[in-house]
Residue, then its C-alpha position, 0 to 999 in steps of 0.5 A: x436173148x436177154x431174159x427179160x424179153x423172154x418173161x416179157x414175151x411169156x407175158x403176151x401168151x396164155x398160160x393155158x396147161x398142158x396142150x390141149x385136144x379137140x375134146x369131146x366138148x363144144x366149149x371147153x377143152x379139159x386136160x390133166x397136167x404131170x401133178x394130176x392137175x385137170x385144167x379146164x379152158x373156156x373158149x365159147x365156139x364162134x364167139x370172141x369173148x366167153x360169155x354164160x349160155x344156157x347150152x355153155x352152162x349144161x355142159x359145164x354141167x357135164x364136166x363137173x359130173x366127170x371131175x366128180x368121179x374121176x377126182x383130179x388132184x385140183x381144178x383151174x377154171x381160166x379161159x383160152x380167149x385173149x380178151x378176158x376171162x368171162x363177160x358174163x351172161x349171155x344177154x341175148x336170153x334176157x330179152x322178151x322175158x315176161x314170167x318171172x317163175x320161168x326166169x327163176x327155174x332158169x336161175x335155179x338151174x344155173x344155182x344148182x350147177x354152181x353150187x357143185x362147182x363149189x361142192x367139188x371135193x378138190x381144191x379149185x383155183x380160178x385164173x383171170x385175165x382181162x375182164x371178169x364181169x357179172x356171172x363171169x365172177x360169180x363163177x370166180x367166187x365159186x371155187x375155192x382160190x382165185x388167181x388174177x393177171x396184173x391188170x385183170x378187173x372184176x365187176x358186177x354190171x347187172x345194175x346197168x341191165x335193172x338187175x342184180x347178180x343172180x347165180x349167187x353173187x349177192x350172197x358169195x361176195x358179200x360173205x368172203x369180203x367187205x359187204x360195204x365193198x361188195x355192195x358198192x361194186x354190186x350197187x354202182x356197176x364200177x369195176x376194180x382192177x386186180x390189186x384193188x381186189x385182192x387188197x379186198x379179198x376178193x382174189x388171193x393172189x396176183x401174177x404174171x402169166x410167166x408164173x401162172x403155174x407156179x402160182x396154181x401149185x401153190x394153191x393146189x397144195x396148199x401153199x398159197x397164204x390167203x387173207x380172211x377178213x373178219x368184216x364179213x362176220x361182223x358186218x352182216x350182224x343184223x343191227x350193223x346191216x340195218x344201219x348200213x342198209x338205210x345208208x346205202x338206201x339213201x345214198x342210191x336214192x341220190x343218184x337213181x330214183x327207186x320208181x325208175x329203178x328198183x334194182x338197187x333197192x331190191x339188192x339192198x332189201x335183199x342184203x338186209x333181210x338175209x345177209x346173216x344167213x348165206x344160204x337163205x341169201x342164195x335162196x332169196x336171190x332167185x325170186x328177187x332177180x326174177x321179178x327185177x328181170x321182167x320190169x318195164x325197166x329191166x327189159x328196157x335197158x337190155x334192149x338199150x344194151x343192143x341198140x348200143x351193139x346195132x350203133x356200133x355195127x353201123x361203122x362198118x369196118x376198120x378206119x383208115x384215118x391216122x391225122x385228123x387237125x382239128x380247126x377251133x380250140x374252143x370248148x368243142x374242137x380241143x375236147x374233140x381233138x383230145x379225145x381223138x389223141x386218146x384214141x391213137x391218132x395223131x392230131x394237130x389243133x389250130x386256132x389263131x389264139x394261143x390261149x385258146x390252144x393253152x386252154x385246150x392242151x391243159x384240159x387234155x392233160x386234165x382228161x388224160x390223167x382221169x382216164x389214163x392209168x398210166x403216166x407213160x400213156x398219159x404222155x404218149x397221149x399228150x405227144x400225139x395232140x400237137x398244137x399247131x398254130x400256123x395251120x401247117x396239118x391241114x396239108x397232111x391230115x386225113x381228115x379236117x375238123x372245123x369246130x368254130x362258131x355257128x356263123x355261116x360266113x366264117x365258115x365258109x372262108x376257112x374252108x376256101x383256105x383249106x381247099x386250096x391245101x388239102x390231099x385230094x382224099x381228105x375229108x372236110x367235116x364240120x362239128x356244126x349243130x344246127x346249119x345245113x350243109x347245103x348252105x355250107x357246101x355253097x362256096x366249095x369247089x369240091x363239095x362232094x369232100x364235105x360232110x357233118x361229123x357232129x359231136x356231143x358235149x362233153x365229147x368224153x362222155x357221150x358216146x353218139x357222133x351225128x354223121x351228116x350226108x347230103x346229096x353231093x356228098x362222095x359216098x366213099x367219104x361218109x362211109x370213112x367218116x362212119x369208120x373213123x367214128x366207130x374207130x374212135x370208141x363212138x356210136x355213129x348215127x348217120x343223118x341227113x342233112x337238115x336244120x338241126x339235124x335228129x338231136x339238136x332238132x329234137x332237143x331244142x323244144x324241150x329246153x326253149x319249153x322250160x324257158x316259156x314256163x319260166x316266163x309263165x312263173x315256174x320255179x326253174x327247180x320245178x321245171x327241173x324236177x318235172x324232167x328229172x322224175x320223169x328220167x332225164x339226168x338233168x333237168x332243162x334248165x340246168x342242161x342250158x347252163x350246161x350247154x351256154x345261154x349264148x349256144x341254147x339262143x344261137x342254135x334256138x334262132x337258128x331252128x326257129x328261122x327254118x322250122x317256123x313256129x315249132x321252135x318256141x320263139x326265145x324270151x327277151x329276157x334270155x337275150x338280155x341275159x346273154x348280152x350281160x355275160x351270164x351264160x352258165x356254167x362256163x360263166x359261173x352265173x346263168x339260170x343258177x351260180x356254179x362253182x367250181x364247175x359245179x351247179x348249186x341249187x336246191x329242192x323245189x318246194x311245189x312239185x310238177x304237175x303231169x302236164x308239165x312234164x308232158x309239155x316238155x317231154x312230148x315234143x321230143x318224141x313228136x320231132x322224132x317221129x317227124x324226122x322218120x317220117x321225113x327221111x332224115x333218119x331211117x330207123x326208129x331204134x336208132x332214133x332212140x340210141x340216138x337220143x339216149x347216147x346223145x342227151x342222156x334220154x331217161x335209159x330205163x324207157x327206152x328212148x322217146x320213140x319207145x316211150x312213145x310206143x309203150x304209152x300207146x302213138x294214139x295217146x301220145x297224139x292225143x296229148x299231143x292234141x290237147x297241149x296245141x288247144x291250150x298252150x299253142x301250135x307248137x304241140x301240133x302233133x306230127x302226121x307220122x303219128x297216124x303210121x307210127x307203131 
């Protein structure tokens, strides 16, 4: 067999040492090699990634007191799991944790553990593969030497969580290299491939897995040339922090509010206080993550953290689904298509223009080339996205997606057409926002095949998919449809059917509001503050830029004509605005000029009052209790991912039926009640109020 198989097969097995015994350990398994060697392999029981416990962390604790007396020549830490090397902490401890004194004898422990770990009078020597995420590369950053896999990638997620790492990782990184680096991966979340971080100084060397103990030689005994960089010194200099500290300040304060989120801010302040002096930084870091661990904020993005996990148990299986044609090139349906090519399906697009399919394939080519490394996949991508004019995949596809205009009668002819030619098992689903599948369904011979799969734009970003049932629906068909979401890389929420659905429903008062205090003589970048303060990424009137004046009046109308006066009746004024062309972004003229894809506007100069931003905000929480208590949806943490992962609803609250439940359901209703007194009976507050808890 040629050789180059062979080291290619090598690269797709572990290179964990000499083999393995069961041990006397739960976690890991320890060895020694020929060279005196010990090699200690992470593989958590019952788990498929390793993630930090505090039972995994005591008994590491009791190996690092046998390698004490028993004085290998070295240590390699790796993990024996395909899937990386450590994930982190583990997050089911996070939860409920409400006395930071408690949180910070935690931390200590966990301190004192690895601070022996980097005491040890040996050399050690890290091996990563896959991911090394949070206190997975605290660990990292514990032992002397740090190998990596090509591809392996380090980060520091805790920022995501309203934290900042805790077992070390704020004094250890910004002290072996760049602290403008280490604070940027520790401020943003963002995760660097195995190159970048060696560039860095992070690790000393990258691999493949063919020459993983060569390279672990190398290190052990001292050959293994490694990088000190005289950044660190100089850059944690007091002055030179100070400076660098106000920057980083004001850059973050850009992105994320310190009211809403102090985790940055509380990492910045404590870099600058004690980045001069390590051991005090290590110090300082257990009280500072403590109280960030038991904020509003903290708690609320650890339970968004889990709702993410409920959501992606929700598709239940494996998808079966290789073909999916997609009908409709528009922003919508060539945006699902190349997603679904990214994902490994096989996706013919039909639209009767050929610039509309044009305009598709290069955004696709566009998408895949920011999140696709390689050319070759990028390819591949581009390969499995076939542009299909004369509509021939409808008769092979596994399933159908309609994504053409909100107008019943069209859609309802296509589907005549594609009844008559699709498998018998296929799926017809339809991406539409607003219209009922009842009203759909009317024409179909088979409308059992029928049902909503209803994505978010952009689809590349948002992660929730709208599942939409109805009562003839074929219950092997929604459970399908549930796989191929979760397939994917989605979170499905299954619904039924009703105008508007949860989301659109739910979203449609919040942004027909804005227009009503625009018609009252609000400043559109006060509107847009008052929502932007309270959480939400961006305000509502630059989100109807976003979404299309044209689409924000059609679905508007639309929920209007069925849910009655709950939806704000649209100004004149915006139907003329559609009618001249001006329709946002994707005209580059709508409430604001865009250019180049992007908004430009500036800072309001009078600042929302608390009642505006109640009169937006409230009555998404209110269509979301009306929704639970009507059946539409089920479960009101689903509600709250839904809304989150959906429209970007303020994270650090937790959604709006959590918001809801923080602020008190009576308070909420009472609001509620004062609003209906003073600006209308749209603010009616639902009567799921009175059982809401």
């Amino acid at each position: 067999m040629d050789s180059k198989i062979l080291d290619a097969m090598k690269d797709h097995v572990l290179e964990l040492g000499p083999q393995p015994s069961s041990g006397p350990y739960r976690h890991f398994k320890l060895t020694r090699d020929e060279d005196g060697i010990a090699w200690l392999l992470f593989d958590r029981e019952g788990a498929s990634a390793n993630t930090l416990s505090t039972e995994v962390l005591e008994e590491f604790s009791q190996i690092l007191t046998a390698l004490e007396s028993e004085r290998p020549a070295g240590l390699v830490i790796r993990s024996a799991k395909r899937s990386g090397f450590i994930a982190g902490a583990d997050i089911n401890e996070f939860r409920g944790l409400s006395d930071p004194a408690l949180v910070e004898q935690q931390l200590g422990r966990g301190h004192e553990i690895l601070d022996r770990l980097e005491n040890l009078k040996m050399p050690t020597v890290a091996v990563i593969h896959g991911f090394c995420l949070g206190g997975g590369l605290e660990v990292v950053l514990a032992c002397n030497m740090r190998i990596a896999i090509d591809g392996a990638r380090f980060g520091f997620p805790e920022v995501l969580l309203g934290l900042h790492p805790g077992f070390g990782g704020t004094a250890r990184s910004t002290h072996l290299f760049s602290p403008v680096e280490a604070m940027t991966m520790m401020l943003t979340g963002k995760t660097v491939e195995a190159r970048k971080a060696k560039s860095l100084g992070l690790i000393d060397a990258v691999t493949q897995e063919r020459h993983v103990r060569g390279a672990v030689k190398d290190a052990i005994f001292g050959r293994l040339k490694r990088n000190r960089s005289m950044l660190p010194k100089v850059m944690n200099i007091g002055p030179v922090r100070g400076i660098l500290a106000s920057r980083m300040r004001s850059e973050t304060s850009m992105k994320a509010p310190q009211e809403n989120y102090p985790a940055p801010y509380a990492l910045i302040d404590l870099w600058e206080k004690y980045g001069g002096n390590r051991a005090a930084m290590l110090s300082a870091e257990k009280p500072s993550f403590a109280k960030l661990m038991v904020t509003p904020t903290a708690q609320n993005l650890i339970r968004v953290f889990f709702l993410r996990d409920e959501m992606k148990k929700l598709a239940g299986g494996k998808s079966a689904i290789k073909h999916v044609h997609v009908i409709g090139a528009g922003a919508m349906g060539g945006d699902i298509a190349s997603w679904c090519a990214h994902q490994g399906l096989r996706v013919t697009l039909a639209d009767m223009q050929p610039a509309a399919i044009a305009g598709a394939m290069k955004r696709a080519s566009d998408l895949f080339s920011k999140i696709t490394r390689s050319r070759i996949g990028q390819r591949d991508e581009l390969d499995r996205l076939i542009p299909d004019m004369t509509g021939e995949g409808a008769k092979h596809a596994d399933l159908i997606i309609e994504a053409v205009p909100e107008k019943l009668q069209l859609k309802q002819s296509i589907y005549a057409g594609l009844e008559k030619v699709m498998k018998p098992e296929a799926i017809l689903a339809t991406n539409t926002s607003s219209i009922p599948l009842e009203e759909l369904r009317a024409s179909l011979q088979r409308p059992e095949r029928l049902l909503g799969i209803h994505f978010f734009n952009p689809v590349s970003r948002l992660q929730l998919v709208e599942v939409i049932s109805h009562d003839q629906v074929d219950r092997e068909a929604l459970a399908n449809a549930m796989k191929f979401v979760g397939g994917i890389d989605r979170l499905p929420l299954p619904v039924k059917s009703s105008p508007g659905f949860l989301v659109n429903r739910a979203l449609m008062p919040y942004l027909m509001e804005a227009l009503l205090m625009l018609n009252e003589k609000v400043d559109k970048l006060t509107i847009d503050e008052a929502a932007e303060k309270f959480g939400m990424p961006m305000g509502p009137i630059e989100l109807a830029d976003q979404v299309g004046l044209d689409i924000c009046l059609a679905v508007g109308d639309e929920l209007r004509a069925k849910l009655g006066d709950s939806i704000p009746a649209a100004p004149e004024w915006l139907r003329e605005k559609v009618a001249k062309g001006e329709l946002g972004r994707k005209t580059g003229r709508g409430f604001y000029e865009w250019k180049d894809g992007r908004v430009q506007k500036g800072h309001a100069h009078v600042h929302p009052t608390p009642d505006m931003t109640d009169r937006l905000v409230l009555p998404m929480s209110n269509v979301c209790v009306a929704c639970l208590r009507e059946g539409i949806v089920d479960n009101p943490d689903t509600v709250d991912g839904a809304m989150i992962f959906g429209t970007g609803y303020a994270p650090f609250r937790g959604g709006p039926l959590n918001y809801a439940r923080e602020r008190g359901p009576e308070n909420v209703a009472n609001a509620l009640s004062a609003l209906a007194a003073k600006y209308g009976e749209r603010f009616k507050p639902d009567a799921g109020w009175a059982t809401f808890r």
